[in-house]
N, C-alpha and C positions, 0 to 999 in steps of 0.2 A: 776620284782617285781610288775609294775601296774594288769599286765597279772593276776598271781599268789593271788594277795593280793588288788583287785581296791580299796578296804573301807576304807586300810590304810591310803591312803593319801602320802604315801612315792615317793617321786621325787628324782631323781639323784643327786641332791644338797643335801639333807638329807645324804645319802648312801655317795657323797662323802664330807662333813661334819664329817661322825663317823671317816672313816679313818682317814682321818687326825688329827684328835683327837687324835685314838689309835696309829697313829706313832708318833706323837708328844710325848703320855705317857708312848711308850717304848724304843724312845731315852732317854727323860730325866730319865727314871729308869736306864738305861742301863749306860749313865754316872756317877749317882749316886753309883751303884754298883763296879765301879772303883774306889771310893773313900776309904782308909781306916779306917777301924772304922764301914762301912757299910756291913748287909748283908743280906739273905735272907731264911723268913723263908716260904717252900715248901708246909708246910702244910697250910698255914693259909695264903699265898700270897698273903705277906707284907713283908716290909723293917723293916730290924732290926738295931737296933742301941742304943748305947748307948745316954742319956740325954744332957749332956752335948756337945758330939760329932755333934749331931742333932742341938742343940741351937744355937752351934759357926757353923753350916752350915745355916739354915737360916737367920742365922742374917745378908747375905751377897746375901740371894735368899730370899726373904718372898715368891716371890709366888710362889714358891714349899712345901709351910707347909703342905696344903692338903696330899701331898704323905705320911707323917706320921703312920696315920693310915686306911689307905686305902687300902682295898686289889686288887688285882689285878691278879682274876680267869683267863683273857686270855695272862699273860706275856709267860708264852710258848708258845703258839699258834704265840703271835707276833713277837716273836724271829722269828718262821718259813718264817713269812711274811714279817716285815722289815728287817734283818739280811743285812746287809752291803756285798755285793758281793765285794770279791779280786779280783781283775784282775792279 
């Protein structure tokens, strides 16, 4: 990245800062998604849900309200990447 990009300013701590970002925001989508009542709409990647379903879940997690309405263009991509290997 310095190589490629020196003007960015981008260090290894940034780069691994996102990651763990986006695996932190595609576990917690990913356990959400097991929950019923939740789902997910493909085009517009966001979580769907009903109102009340949503109210009686945060009220128990506030700080997952965020996820509401927030899309999230790379959940496939992070499936590929964090996906839970079986042994």
């Amino acid at each position: 990245m310095r190589v490629s990009f020196p003007e960015a300013g981008i260090k290894e701590n940034h780069i691994e800062g996102k990651i763990k970002k986006w695996k932190r925001d595609y576990f917690y989508l990913d356990a959400i998604l097991q929950i019923p009542g939740f789902g997910w709409n493909p085009n517009e990647n966001k979580l769907v849900v009903q109102n009340d379903v949503w109210n009686e879940f945060v009220r128990t997690r506030p700080q997952l309200r965020q996820f509401r309405d927030r899309e999230f263009p790379n959940y496939n991509r992070w499936a590929h990447c964090f996906v839970r290997q079986e042994n």
